[in-house]
N, C-alpha and C positions, 0 to 999 in steps of 0.2 A: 504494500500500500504506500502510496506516495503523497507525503504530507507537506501542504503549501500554507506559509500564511495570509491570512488575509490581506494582510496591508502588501505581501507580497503579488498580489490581483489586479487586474485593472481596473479602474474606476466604473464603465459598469457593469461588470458582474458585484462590483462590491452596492453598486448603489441599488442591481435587484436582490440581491440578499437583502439588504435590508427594508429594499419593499417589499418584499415576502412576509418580513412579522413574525417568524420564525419558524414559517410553514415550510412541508418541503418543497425543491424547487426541480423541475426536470426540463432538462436542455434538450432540445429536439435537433435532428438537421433539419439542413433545407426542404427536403418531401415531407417533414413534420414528422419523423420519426423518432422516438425517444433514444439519445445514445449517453446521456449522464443523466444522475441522481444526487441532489444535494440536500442530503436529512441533517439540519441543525441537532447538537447534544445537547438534553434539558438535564444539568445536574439535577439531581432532588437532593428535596428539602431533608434536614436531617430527621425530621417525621418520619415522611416515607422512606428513609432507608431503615430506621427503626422499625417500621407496619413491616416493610417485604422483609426483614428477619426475622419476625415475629410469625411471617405467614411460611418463611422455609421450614421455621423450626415447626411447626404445626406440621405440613408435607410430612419431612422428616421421624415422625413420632407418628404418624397416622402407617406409613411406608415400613417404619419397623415393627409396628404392634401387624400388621398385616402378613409380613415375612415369617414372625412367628408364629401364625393362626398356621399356615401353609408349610411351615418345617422350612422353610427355606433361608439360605445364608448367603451375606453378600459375596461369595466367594460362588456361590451355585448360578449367579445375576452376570459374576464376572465372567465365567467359563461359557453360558450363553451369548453374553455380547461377543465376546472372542474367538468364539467358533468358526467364524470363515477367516480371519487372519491368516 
């Protein structure tokens, strides 16, 4: 992946980024064909990175109470995914 900075840009793509608003943006060619993709990153707030740890560790505890209802150990999940290796 190839990282450029902004102010590294020219004036307007910098000036459609920011009439975008933070939505994403896609660059078409000439026949109107889509050939780029510009998804703006919304940090989150440190709430929601709290909520989504709060909702892995929920998964996580739902995922292991399940394993052992079925006998099964993360070591039986691993030798399934890695079967066609």
């Amino acid at each position: 992946m190839k990282k450029v900075r902004l102010n590294d840009l020219g004036e307007p793509f910098r000036k459609a980024v920011e009439e975008a608003g933070g939505e994403p943006i896609v660059i078409e060619d000439d026949d109107g064909e889509a050939r780029f993709g510009v998804v703006p990153y919304r940090k989150p707030s440190d709430q929601q990175k709290q909520a989504a740890w709060e909702k892995l560790k929920e998964y996580q505890r739902r995922a292991a109470a399940s394993m052992k209802e079925h006998g099964v150990t993360e070591d039986d999940v691993m030798r399934v995914i890695l079967e066609d290796d």
